[in-house]
Every structure is written in structure tokens, then in C-alpha cells.
C-alpha positions as CSV (number, residue, x, y, z in Angstrom):
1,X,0.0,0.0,0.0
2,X,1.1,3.3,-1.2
3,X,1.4,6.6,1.3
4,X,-1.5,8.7,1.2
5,X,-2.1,11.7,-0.3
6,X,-2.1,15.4,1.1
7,X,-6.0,15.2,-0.1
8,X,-6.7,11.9,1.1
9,X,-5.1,12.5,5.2
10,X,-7.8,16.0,4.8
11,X,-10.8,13.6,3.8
12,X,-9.7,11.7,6.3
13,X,-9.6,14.8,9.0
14,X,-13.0,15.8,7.6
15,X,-14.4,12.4,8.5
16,X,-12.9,12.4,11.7
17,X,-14.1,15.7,12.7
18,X,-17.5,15.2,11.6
19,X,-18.0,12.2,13.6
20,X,-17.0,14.4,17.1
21,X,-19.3,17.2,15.4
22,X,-22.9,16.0,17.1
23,X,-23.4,17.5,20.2
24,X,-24.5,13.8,21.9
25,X,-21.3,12.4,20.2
26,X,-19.3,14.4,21.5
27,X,-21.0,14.1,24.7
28,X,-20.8,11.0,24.9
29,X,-16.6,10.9,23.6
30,X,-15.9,13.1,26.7
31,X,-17.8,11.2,28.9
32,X,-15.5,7.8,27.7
33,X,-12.7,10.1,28.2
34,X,-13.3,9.7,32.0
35,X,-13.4,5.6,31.9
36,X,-15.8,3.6,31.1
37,X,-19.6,3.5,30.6
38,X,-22.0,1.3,30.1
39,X,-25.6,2.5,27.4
40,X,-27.9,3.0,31.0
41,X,-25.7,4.9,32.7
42,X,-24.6,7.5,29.0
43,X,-28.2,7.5,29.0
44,X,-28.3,8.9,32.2
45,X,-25.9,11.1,32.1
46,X,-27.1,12.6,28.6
47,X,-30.8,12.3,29.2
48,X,-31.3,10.7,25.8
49,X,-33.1,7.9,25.6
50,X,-31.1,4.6,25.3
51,X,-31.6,3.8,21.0
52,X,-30.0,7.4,20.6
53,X,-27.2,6.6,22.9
54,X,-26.8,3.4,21.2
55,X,-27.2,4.7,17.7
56,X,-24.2,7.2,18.7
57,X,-22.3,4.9,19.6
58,X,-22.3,2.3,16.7
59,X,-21.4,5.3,15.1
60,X,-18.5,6.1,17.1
61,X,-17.5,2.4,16.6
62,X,-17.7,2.3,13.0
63,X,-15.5,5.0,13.4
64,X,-12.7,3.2,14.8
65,X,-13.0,5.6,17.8
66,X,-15.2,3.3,20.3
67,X,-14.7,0.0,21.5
68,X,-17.0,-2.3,23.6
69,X,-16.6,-5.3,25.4
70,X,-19.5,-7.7,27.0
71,X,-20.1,-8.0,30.4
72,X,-23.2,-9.8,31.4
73,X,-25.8,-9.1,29.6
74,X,-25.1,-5.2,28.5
75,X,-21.5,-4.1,26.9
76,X,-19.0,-1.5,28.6
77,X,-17.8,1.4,26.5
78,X,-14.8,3.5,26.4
79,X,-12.3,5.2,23.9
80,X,-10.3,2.8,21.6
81,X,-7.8,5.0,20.8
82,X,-6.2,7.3,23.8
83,X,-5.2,10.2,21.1
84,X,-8.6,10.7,21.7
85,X,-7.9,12.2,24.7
86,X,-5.3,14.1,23.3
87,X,-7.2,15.8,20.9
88,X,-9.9,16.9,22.9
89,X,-7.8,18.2,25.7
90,X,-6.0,20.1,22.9
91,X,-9.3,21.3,21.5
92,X,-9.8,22.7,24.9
93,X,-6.5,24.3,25.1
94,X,-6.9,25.9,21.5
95,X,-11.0,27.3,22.4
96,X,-9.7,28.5,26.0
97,X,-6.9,30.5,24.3
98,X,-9.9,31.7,21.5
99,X,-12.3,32.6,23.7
100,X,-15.7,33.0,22.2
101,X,-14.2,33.5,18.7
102,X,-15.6,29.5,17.4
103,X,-19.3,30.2,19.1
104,X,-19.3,33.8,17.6
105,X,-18.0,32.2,13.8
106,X,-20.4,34.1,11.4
107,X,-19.5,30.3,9.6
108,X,-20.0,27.9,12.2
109,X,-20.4,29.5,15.4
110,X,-23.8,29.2,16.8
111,X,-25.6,32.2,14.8
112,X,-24.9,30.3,11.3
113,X,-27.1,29.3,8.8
114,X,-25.6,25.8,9.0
């Protein structure tokens, strides 16, 4: 297999970023962040109702971003890839030192047409 291409690692960013771009997704990323979770207690923490929470998160594990593993008879979440960690505590970093520039984004801040 051949190295990717400048265009394909950006498709590939694009992807990535979309998937963390749902509010509950996100959510729920950051709440994996902080160990593990089974779908009744996300649901509880999100106040979404369980098929969402589960929806999200075949999502996230299509992704390659979520992994589960069985215990009993439910399945215990968390991150499958701790640069997930890394990137949201730099997304934090980078909106702390930005203030309310990203919320105020005429483009994608909360006032767009988007």
C-alpha cells in the first residue's frame, strides 16, 4: 500500500471531525474520556433515551473511535484510541486561548445558517 495523499489525510480529518461534530457524540466521547460506561448509565448522564445513545455509539465504533466489550448481559464502552484524549484536551486548550471567537463564527459558530 502506497502513502496517502495530502487530499486523502484531509478527507480523512473531515471524517474524523465530523463524527465528534454531534453534540450527543461528543458528549458521549468526553464522557469515555473519563473511563468507562456502560448505554444505562450514557443515557443517564445525557438524558437521551437509550436507542440514541446506542445509535451514537455504533457510530463512534464504525469509526474506529469506540470500542466495547460484553459483560453480562449489556457491553461497557470507552475510547479505543487514547489520542482521543489528546485531541480533545488540545481542542480545549486551543478554544480556551480563543475565547468565544468559534461560538461567535459568522461560519459555524452558533448564529450560522448551517
Amino acid at each position: 500500500m502506497g502513502a496517502r495523499s495530502s487530499h486523502e489525510h484531509l478527507t480523512a480529518a473531515v471524517c474524523l471531525f465530523r463524527s465528534l461534530a454531534d453534540p450527543a457524540r461528543l458528549e458521549i466521547v468526553q464522557h469515555l474520556a473519563q473511563g468507562e460506561h456502560r448505554v444505562v448509565e450514557l443515557t443517564g448522564h445525557l438524558g437521551l433515551a437509550q436507542s440514541t445513545v446506542s445509535a451514537h455509539l455504533a457510530c463512534l465504533k464504525d469509526c474506529g473511535l469506540v470500542d466495547s466489550r460484553p459483560q453480562g448481559r449489556s457491553s461497557i464502552f470507552s475510547l479505543a484510541r487514547p489520542e482521543l484524549f489528546e485531541l480533545l484536551s488540545a481542542a480545549e486548550r486551543v478554544l480556551a486561548a480563543t475565547g468565544d471567537a468559534v461560538v461567535l463564527c459568522p461560519n459555524y459558530g452558533q448564529g450560522s445558517p448551517g
